[in-house]
C-alpha positions as CSV (number, residue, x, y, z in Angstrom):
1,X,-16.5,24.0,29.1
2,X,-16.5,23.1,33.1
3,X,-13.4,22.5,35.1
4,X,-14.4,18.8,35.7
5,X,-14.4,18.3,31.8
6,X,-11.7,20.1,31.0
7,X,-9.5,18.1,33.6
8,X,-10.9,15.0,31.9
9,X,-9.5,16.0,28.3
10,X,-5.7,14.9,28.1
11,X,-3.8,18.6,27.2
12,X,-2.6,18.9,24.1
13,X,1.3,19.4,24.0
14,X,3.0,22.8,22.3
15,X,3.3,20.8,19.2
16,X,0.3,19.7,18.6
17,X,-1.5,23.0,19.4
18,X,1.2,24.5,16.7
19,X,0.2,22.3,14.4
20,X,-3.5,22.9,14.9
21,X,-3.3,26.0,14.8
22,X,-1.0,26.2,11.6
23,X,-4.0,24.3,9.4
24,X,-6.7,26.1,10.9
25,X,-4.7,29.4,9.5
26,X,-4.1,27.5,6.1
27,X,-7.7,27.1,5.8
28,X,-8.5,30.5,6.8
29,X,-5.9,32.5,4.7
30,X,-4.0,30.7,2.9
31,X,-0.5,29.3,3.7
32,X,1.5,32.1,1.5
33,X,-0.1,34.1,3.4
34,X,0.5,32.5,6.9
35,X,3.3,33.6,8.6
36,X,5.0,31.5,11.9
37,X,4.3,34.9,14.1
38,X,0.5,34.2,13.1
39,X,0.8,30.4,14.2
40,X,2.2,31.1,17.6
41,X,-0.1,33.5,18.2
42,X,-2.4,31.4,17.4
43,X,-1.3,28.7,19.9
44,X,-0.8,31.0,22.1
45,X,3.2,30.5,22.1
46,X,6.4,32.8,21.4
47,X,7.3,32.4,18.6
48,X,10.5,31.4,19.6
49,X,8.7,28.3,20.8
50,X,7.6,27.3,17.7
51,X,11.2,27.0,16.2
52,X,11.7,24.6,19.0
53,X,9.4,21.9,17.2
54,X,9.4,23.1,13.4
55,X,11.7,24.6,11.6
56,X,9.9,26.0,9.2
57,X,5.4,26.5,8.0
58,X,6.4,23.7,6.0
59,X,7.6,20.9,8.5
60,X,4.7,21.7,10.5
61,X,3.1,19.4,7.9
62,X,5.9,17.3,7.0
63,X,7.9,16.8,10.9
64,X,6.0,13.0,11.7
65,X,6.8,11.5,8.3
66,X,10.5,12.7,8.3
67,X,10.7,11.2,11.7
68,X,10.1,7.9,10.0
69,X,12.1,8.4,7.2
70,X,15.1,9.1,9.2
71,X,14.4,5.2,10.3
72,X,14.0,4.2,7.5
73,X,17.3,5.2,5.5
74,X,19.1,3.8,9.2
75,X,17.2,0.5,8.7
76,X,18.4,0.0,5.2
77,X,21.7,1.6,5.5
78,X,22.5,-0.8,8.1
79,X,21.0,-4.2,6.7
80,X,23.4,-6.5,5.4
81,X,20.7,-9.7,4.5
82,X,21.2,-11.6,1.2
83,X,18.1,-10.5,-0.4
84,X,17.5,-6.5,-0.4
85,X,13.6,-7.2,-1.4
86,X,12.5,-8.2,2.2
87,X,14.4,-5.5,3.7
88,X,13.3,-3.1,1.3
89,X,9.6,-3.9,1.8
90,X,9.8,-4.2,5.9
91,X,11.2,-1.0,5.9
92,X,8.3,1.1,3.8
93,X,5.6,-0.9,5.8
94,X,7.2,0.2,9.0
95,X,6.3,3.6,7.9
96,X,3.0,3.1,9.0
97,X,3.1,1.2,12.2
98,X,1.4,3.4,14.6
99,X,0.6,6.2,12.0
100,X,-2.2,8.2,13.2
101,X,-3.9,10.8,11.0
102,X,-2.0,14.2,11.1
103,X,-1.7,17.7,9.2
104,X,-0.3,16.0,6.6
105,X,-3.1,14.0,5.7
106,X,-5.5,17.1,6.5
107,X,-3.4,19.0,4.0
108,X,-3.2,15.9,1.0
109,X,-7.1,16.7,1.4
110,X,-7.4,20.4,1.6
111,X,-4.2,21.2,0.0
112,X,-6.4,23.7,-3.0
113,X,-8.5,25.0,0.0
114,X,-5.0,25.5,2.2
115,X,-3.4,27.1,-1.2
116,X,-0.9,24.4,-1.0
117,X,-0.6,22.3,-4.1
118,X,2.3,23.5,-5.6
119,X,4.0,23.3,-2.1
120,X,3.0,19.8,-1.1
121,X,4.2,19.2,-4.7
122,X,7.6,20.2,-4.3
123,X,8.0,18.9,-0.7
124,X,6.5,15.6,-1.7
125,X,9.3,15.3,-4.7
126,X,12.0,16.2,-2.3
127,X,10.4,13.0,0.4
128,X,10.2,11.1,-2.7
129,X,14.6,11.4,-3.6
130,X,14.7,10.7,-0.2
131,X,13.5,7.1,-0.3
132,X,14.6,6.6,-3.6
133,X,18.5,7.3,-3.0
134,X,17.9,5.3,0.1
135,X,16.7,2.2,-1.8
136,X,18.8,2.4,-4.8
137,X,22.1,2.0,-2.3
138,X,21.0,-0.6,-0.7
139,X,20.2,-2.4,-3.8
140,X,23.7,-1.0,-5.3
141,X,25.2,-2.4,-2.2
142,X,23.5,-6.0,-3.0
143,X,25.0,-6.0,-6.6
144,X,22.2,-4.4,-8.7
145,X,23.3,-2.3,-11.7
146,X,22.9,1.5,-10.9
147,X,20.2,2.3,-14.1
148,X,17.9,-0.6,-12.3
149,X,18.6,0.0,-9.1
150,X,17.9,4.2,-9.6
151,X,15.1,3.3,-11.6
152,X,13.8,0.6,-8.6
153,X,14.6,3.8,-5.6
154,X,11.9,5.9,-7.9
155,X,9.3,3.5,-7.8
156,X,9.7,2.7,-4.0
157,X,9.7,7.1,-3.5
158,X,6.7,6.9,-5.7
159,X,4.7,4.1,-3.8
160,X,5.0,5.4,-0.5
161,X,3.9,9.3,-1.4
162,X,1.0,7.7,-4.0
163,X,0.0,5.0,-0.6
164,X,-0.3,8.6,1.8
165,X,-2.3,10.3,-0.4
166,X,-4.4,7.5,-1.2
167,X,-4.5,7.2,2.6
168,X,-5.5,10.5,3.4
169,X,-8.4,10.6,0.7
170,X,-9.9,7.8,1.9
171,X,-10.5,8.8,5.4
172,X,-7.4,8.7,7.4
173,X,-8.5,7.0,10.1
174,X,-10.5,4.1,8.2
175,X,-7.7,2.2,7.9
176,X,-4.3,1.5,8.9
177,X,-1.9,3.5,6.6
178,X,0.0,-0.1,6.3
179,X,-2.7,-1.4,4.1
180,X,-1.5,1.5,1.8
181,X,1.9,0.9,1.7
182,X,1.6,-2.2,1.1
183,X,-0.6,-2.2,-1.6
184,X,1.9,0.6,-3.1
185,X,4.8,-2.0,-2.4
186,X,3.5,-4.8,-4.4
187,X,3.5,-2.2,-7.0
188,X,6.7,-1.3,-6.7
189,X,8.2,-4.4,-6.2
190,X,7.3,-5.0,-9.8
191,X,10.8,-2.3,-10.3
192,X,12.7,-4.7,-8.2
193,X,16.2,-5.9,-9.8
194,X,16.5,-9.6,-10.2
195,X,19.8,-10.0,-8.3
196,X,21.1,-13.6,-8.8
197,X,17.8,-15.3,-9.4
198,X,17.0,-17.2,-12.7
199,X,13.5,-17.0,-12.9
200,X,11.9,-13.1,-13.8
201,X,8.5,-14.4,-13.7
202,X,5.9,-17.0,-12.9
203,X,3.3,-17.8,-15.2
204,X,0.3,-19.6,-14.9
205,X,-1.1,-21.5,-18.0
206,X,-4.3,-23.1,-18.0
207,X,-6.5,-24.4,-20.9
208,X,-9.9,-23.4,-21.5
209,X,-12.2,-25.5,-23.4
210,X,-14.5,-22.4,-23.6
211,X,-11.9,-19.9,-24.4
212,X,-14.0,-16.6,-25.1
213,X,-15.9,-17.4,-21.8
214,X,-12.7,-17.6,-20.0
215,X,-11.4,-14.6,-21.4
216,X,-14.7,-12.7,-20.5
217,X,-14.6,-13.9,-17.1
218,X,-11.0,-13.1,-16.0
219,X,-10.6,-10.2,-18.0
220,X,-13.4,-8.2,-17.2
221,X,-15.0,-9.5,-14.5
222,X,-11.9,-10.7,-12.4
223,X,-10.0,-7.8,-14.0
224,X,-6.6,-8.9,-14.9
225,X,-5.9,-6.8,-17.8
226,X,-5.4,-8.1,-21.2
227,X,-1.3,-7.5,-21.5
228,X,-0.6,-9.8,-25.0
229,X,-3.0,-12.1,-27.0
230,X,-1.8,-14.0,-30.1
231,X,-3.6,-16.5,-33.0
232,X,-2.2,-19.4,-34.7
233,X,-3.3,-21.6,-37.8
234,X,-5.9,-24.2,-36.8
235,X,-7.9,-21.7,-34.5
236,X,-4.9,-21.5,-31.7
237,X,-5.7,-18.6,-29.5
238,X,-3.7,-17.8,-26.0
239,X,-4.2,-14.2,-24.5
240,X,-1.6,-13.2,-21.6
241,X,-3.7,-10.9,-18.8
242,X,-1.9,-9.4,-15.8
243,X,-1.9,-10.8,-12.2
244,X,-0.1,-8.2,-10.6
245,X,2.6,-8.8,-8.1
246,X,3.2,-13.3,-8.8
247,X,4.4,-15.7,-6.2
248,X,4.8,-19.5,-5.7
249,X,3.1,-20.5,-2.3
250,X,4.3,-24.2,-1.7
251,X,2.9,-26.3,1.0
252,X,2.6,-29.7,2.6
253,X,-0.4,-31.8,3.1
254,X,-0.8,-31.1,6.4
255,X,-1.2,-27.1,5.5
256,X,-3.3,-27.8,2.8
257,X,-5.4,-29.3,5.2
258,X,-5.5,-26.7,8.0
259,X,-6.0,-23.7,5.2
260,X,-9.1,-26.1,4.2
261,X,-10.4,-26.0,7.5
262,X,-10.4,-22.7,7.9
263,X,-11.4,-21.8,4.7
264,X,-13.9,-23.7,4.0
265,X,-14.4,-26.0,7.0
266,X,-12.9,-29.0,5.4
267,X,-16.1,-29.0,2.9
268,X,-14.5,-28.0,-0.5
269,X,-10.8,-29.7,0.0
270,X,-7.8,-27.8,-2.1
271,X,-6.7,-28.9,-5.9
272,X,-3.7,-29.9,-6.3
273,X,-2.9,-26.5,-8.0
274,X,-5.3,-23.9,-6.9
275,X,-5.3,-19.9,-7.9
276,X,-4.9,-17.1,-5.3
277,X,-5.7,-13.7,-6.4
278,X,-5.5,-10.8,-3.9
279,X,-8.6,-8.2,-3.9
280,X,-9.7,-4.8,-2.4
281,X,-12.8,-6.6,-1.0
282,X,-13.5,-10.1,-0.7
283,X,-17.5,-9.8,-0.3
284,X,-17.7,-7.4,-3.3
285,X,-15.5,-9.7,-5.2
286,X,-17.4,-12.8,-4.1
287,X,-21.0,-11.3,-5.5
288,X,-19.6,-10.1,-8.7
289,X,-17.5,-13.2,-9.6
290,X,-21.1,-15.7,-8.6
291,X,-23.2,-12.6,-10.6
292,X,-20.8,-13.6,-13.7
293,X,-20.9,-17.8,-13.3
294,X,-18.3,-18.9,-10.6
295,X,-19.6,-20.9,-8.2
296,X,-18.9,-20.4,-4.5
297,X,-17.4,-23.2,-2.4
298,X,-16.6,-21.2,0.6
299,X,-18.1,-17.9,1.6
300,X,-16.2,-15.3,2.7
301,X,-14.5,-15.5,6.3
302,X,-11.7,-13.7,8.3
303,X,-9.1,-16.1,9.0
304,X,-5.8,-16.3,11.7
305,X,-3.6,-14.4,9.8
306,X,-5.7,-11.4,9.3
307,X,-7.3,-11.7,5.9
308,X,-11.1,-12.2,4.5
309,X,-10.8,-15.2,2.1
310,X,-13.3,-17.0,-0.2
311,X,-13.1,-19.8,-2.5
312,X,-14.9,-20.3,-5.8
313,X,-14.7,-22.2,-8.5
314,X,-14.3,-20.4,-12.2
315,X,-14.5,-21.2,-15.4
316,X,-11.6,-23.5,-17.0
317,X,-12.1,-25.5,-13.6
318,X,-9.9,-23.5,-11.9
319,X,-10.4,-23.2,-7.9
320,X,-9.9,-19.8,-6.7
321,X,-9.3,-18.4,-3.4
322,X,-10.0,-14.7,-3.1
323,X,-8.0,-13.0,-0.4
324,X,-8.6,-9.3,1.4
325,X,-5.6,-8.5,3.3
326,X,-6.7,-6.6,6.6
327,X,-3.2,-5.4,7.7
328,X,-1.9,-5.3,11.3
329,X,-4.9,-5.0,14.3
């Protein structure tokens, strides 16, 4: 490498080159059989400098995420709002703001290669506790019962470990590491206490003049699995299929109107009730859904608030919007 080029490369600081160096030796030899001398050797440190950033082989992997959960237990320790959900969920997702691939998501990967399952295992249960005892007080501290609110904290320690790995194996890098955690938090908002609400949970009920076609469509080609079907005398059938995370969008005309325009440029105008069902990829979802009898009314387009949306219409009449959520820029 020549002087100009390597004054153009910014320098790597101490702890990065530790932490470099510290997977390279994982993958080499193993990280039983990795000790620190061998890292800062490898960096070309004392090792007395590496106990300045890590305090052990371990938080060379784990030091950036228990940064952010140090800010995250402050966050929620310190929020006093009416509602813990919100809190709860702005709090995960801020986990990722800014998270840039790291030895942690190189080990998630390489962790048989790095001989570190077991020890990812047992770090990633400890991380886990972490955010679990951190949620379940602050939902103990908005009135929930202790069972729920421990059984809530488990869910939310479960989410955000499942959303890194997940993160990591699809290419950290791809994609934000927000996209994960929010997909993990819609799943673990499903754990949530109801805490002075009435209603535990919103149900859509349509009828379908072709029921079996219905069925077919949302069940397997949507894929909103089947969760309770029943049959009455007289031919009555009703089958109950799971929409994940549910919500109640309300809005005036003069929304309605601007979400038409954008999208579907004011050419297929809202129902008065219209579905919205969040997917991993709109344009996948699109072509399957026509491939199976929907029939498209808007093709798929990114819109202001940073999501790829759709709109088709499906069997029982219903109007559909499909919706990609694309996560911060």
């Amino acid at each position: 490498m020549t002087a100009d080029a390597r004054a153009g490369r910014p320098r790597a600081s101490s702890r990065e080159t530790l932490a470099e160096a510290a997977c390279e030796l994982f993958l080499e030899q193993g990280f039983d059989a990795t000790s620190i001398a061998d890292i800062a050797t490898r960096a070309g440190v004392s090792r007395s400098s590496f106990f300045n950033y890590f305090g052990s082989k371990s938080d060379v992997l784990w030091s950036g995420l228990d940064e952010r959960l140090v800010a995250l237990e402050s966050r929620l320790a310190a929020d006093e709002t009416p509602d813990a959900a919100p809190a709860i969920r702005a709090a995960v997702l801020a986990l990722g703001d800014g998270f840039a691939p790291d030895s942690l998501a190189l080990a998630l990967v390489n962790a048989r290669a790095m001989g570190l399952v077991d020890e990812l295992e047992r770090e990633a249960s400890f991380r886990r506790s972490r955010i679990g005892n951190a949620v379940a007080e602050r939902l103990g501290r908005g009135g929930a019962e202790r069972l729920r609110a421990d059984v809530a904290g488990a869910a939310w320690g479960g989410a955000v470990l499942g959303a890194l790995d997940a993160w990591a194996r699809d290419g950290a890098g791809r994609t934000s590491l927000v996209r994960f955690l929010s997909r993990g938090a819609d799943a673990a908002a499903l754990a949530l206490p109801q805490v002075g609400g009435a209603v535990r949970q919103l149900r859509v009920v349509v009828q379908a003049s072709d029921f079996d076609e219905a069925l077919a469509f949302y069940r397997d080609e949507v894929g909103m699995p089947q969760r309770e079907a029943y049959e009455a005398e007289g031919g009555a059938r009703v089958a109950i299929l799971d929409a994940g995370r549910a919500t109640l969008e309300l809005a005036n005309s003069a929304q309605v109107r601007f979400i038409d325009r954008v999208e579907t440029d004011g050419d297929a105008p809202s129902d008065p009730i219209r579905i919205a069902l969040e997917v991993d990829d709109t344009a996948v979802a699109v072509e399957r859904l026509a491939a199976a009898g929907a029939v498209v009314e808007a093709s798929v387009r990114q819109t202001p608030w940073r999501s790829m949306n759709a709109r088709v219409r499906a069997p029982a009449d219903l109007q559909v919007t499909l919706f990609e959520e694309l996560g911060p820029e």
